[in-house]
C-alpha positions in Angstrom: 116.3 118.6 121.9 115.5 120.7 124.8 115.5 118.8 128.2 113.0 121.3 129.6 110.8 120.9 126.6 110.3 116.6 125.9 110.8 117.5 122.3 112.5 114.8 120.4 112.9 116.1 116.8 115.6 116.5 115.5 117.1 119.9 113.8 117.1 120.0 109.8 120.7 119.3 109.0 121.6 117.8 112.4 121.5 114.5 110.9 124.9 113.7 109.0 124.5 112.7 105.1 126.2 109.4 105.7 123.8 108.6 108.1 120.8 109.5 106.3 122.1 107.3 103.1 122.9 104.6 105.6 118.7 104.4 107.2 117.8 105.0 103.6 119.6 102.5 102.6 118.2 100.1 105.7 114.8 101.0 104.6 114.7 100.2 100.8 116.0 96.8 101.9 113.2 96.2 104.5 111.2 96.9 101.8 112.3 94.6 99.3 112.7 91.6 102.1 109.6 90.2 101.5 109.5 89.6 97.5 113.3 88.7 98.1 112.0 85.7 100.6 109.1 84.7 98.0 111.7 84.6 95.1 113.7 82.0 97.4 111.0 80.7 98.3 110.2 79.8 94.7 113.2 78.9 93.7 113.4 76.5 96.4 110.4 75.1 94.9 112.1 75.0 91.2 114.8 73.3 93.1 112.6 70.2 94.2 112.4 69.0 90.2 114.7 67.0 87.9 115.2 69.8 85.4 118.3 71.5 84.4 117.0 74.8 86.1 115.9 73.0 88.8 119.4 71.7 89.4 120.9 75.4 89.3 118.2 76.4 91.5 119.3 73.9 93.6 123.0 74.6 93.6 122.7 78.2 93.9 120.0 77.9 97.3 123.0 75.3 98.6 125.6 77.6 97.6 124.2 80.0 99.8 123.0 78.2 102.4 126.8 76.9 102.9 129.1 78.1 99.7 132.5 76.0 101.3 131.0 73.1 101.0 128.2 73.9 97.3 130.3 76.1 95.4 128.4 77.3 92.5 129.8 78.5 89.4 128.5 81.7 88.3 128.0 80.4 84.3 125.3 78.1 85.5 123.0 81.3 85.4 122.9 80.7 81.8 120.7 77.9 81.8 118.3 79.5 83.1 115.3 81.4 82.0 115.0 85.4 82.7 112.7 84.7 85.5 114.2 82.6 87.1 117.6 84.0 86.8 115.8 87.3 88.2 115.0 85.3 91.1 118.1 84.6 91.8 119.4 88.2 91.5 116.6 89.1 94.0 118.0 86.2 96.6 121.5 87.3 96.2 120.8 90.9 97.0 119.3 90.0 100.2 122.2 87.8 101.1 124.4 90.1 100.1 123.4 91.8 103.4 121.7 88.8 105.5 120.1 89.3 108.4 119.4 85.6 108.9 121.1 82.4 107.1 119.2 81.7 104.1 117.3 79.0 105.4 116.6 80.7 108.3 115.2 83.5 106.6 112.8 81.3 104.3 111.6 79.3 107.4 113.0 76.1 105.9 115.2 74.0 108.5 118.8 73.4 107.6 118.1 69.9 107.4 115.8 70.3 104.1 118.7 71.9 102.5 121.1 68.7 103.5 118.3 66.8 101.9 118.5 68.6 98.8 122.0 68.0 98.7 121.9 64.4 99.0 119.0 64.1 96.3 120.8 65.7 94.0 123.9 63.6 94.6 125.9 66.2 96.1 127.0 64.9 99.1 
């Protein structure tokens, strides 16, 4: 960039490669983000049923919302359809790098998600 000129762009190649992999990298998940939030979302609304899925629904949303306290054991994604089970792949990739809590990010209060616990009998 040239003081004298205002120009802000930036010279091919000026940019490192780890850098560029890094925003591209930022980007693709800003992009998935919002079918990431619906598939919570959906499961959260799987988890509000008395079915076997809607119990790991239920246990997997808890585990991530606080996993010391909901552990969940990673064979319970057996009992679950592909659909669902994609879902859940979808949820963990977001948290894998969370920019909110889980609840936070699916505009459900933490308080829902200690209801859930107690009507499933968790806590």
């Amino acid at each position: 960039m040239s003081p004298e000129s205002g120009d802000d762009t930036i010279a091919p190649g000026a940019i490192p490669a780890s850098l560029k992999r890094a925003l591209l990298a930022r980007q693709e998940r800003a992009r998935k983000r919002p079918a990431q939030i619906e598939a919570a979302k959906q499961l959260w609304s799987v988890a509000q049923s008395d079915t076997g899925q809607s119990q790991v629904a239920a246990r997997f949303l808890l585990g991530l919302y606080n996993g010391d306290r909901f552990p969940f054991d990673l064979t319970e994604f057996r009992r679950l359809d592909t659909d669902l089970f994609e879902k859940c792949l979808q949820v963990l990739e977001m948290d894998a790098t969370p920019e909110r809590e889980i609840h936070d990010a699916m505009g459900i209060p933490g308080e829902a998600f200690e209801r859930l616990a107690r009507d499933w009998g968790w806590v």
